[in-house]
N, C-alpha and C positions, 0 to 999 in steps of 0.2 A: 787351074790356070791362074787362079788371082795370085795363089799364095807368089807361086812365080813372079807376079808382077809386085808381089810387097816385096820380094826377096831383095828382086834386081831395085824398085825402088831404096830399100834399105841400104843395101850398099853400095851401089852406084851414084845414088841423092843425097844421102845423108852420108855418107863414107861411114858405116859398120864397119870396121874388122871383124863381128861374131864369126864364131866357129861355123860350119856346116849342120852340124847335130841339132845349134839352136835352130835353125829354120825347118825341122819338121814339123813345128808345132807353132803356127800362127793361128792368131785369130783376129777378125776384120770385124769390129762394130761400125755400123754406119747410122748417124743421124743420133748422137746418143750423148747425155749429159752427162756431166761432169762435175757437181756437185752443180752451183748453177748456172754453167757453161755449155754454150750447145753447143757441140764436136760434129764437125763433119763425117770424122774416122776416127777412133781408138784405135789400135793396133797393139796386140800385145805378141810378142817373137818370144819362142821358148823361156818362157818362164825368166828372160834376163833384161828384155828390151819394152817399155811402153812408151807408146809414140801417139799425142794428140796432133789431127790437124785439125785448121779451122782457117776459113775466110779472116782476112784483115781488114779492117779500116781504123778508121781515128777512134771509134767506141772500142775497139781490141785495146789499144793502147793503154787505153785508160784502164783494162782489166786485166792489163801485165801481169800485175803482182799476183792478182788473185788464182789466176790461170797458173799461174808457175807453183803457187803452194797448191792447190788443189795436186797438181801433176805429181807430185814431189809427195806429197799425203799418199799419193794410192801406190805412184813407187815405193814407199815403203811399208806400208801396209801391206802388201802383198810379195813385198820381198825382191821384187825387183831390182838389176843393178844399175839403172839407166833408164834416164826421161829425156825424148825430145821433143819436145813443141815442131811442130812444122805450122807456120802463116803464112798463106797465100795471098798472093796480093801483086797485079800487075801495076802497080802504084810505086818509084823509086819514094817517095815521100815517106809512105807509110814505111818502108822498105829501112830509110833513116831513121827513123823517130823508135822503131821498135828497137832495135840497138842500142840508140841512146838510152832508151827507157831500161832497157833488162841491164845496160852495167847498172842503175841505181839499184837494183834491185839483188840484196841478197841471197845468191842461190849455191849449193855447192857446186863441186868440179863434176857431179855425175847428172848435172845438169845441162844439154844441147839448146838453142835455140836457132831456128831455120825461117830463113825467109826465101821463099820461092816462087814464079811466077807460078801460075793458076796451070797453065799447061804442063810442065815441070812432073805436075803430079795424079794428071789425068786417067792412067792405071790403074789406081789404088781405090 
């Protein structure tokens, strides 16, 4: 049932186009770091797609950068074609500032970043 609800989160939240064949193979970490990042959720979708989420506030902001190369490191380290960050936050502020912040911030094109209310992603 979850992977279900990563699927439809994946594609319906985040707009995936992945194939079908990637999503027989999800896997859902919860509560789990990331170099030294606490993740609400890792998500890793057939061997092509890793997906951090995590709560936002003003302290996220400030660890944009760090969180996006940390993402971007285990995307390719493990070969992955795609990293999206999802931040939660039912805050339009923080919602602002996190955008402003990741254009400064050098990342490639196979990099996503998502801002979503807390509800948004309540499934997963």
């Amino acid at each position: 049932m979850e992977n279900d609800h990563v699927k439809d989160f994946v594609r319906n939240v985040l707009g995936c186009g992945c194939d079908e064949e990637v999503f027989r193979h999800i896997d859902v970490e919860r509560d789990v770091a990331a170099g030294d990042i606490r993740l609400m959720r890792r998500i890793k979708v057939g061997g092509r797609l890793l997906v951090y989420v995590l709560d936002a506030d003003a302290g996220t902001i400030r660890q944009l950068q760090s969180i996006i190369k940390s993402g971007m490191e285990e995307r390719d380290s493990s070969s992955f074609n795609r990293f999206r960050l999802v931040l939660l936050s039912d805050d339009d502020n923080v919602k602002n500032a996190v955008f402003k912040a990741f254009k400064a911030i050098i990342a490639d094109d196979r990099v996503h970043i998502h801002v979503l209310r807390k509800d948004e992603a309540h499934e997963i």
